[in-house]
C-alpha positions in Angstrom: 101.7 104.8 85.6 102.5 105.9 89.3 102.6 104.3 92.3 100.0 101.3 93.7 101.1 103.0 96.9 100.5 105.9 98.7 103.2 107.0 100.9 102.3 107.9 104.2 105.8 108.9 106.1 109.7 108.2 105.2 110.6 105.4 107.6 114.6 105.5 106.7 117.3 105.1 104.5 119.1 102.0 103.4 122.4 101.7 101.4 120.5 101.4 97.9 116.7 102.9 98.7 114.4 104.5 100.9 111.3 102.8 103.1 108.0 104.3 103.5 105.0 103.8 105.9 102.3 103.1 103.0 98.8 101.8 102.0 97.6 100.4 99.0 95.9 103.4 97.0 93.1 100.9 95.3 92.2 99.8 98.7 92.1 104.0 100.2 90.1 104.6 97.1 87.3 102.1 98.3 87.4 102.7 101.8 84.4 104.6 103.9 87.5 105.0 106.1 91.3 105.3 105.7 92.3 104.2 109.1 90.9 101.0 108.4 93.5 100.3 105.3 96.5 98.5 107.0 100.2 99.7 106.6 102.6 98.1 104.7 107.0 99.1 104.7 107.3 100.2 100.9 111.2 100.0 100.5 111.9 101.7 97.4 114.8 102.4 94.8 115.7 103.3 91.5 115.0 100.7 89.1 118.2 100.5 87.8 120.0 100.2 91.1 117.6 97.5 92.0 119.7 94.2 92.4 119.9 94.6 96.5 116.3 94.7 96.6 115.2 91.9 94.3 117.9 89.6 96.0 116.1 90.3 99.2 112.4 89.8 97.7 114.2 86.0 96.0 115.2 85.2 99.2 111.9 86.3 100.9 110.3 83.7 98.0 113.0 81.0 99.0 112.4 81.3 102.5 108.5 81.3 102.0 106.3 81.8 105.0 107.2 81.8 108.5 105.8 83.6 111.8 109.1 84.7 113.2 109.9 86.6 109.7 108.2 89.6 108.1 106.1 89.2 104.8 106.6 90.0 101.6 103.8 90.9 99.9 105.2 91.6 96.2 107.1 93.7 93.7 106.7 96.3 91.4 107.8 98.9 89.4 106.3 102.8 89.9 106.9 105.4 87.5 107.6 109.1 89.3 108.2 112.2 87.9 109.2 110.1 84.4 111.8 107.8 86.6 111.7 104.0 87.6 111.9 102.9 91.0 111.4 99.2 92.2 109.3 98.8 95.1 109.2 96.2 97.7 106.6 95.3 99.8 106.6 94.4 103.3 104.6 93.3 106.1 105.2 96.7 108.6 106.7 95.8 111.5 106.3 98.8 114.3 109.4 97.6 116.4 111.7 99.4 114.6 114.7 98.1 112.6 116.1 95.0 113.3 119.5 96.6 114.3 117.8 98.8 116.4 116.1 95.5 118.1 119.7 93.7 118.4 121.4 97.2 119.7 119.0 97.5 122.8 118.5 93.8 123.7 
């Protein structure tokens, strides 16, 4: 089993993971054109280090839906090289980081 993602460029480095520009491979693989697959933030970590990132995708689920907030589109687990990681997956958000936004406003 190996990723429902495919990784497109390494967006940064968090205290417990990595994020990723990424698309959804099943949607590439039926696609006349990959341009046309949108872009998700895939924040990824190992499995077993994974308690950061599932506290942020319960309190994605508590806060539910809102315009002002990025979305979470789901969870899952990818097998690589015979090791877990737990992927999160977010609505991409070209702006840059959040402290980035804060830093220069």
């Amino acid at each position: 089993m190996g990723s429902l993602w495919v990784k497109r460029r390494f967006l940064g480095r968090g205290s417990f993971g990595r994020v990723f520009l990424a698309q959804s491979a099943a949607l590439l693989a039926h696609s006349k054109s990959p341009a046309l697959v949108p872009f998700v933030a895939l924040k990824a970590c190992l499995a077993s280090r994974s308690w950061s990132l599932r506290l942020e995708k319960d309190m994605f689920e508590e806060l539910g839906s809102c315009n002002e907030i990025v979305k979470c589109f789901g969870s899952g687990i990818s097998i690589e090289d015979g090791v877990g990681y737990f992927e999160l997956v977010l609505e991409y958000a070209a702006g840059g980081t959040l402290e980035q936004l804060l830093r220069f406003s």
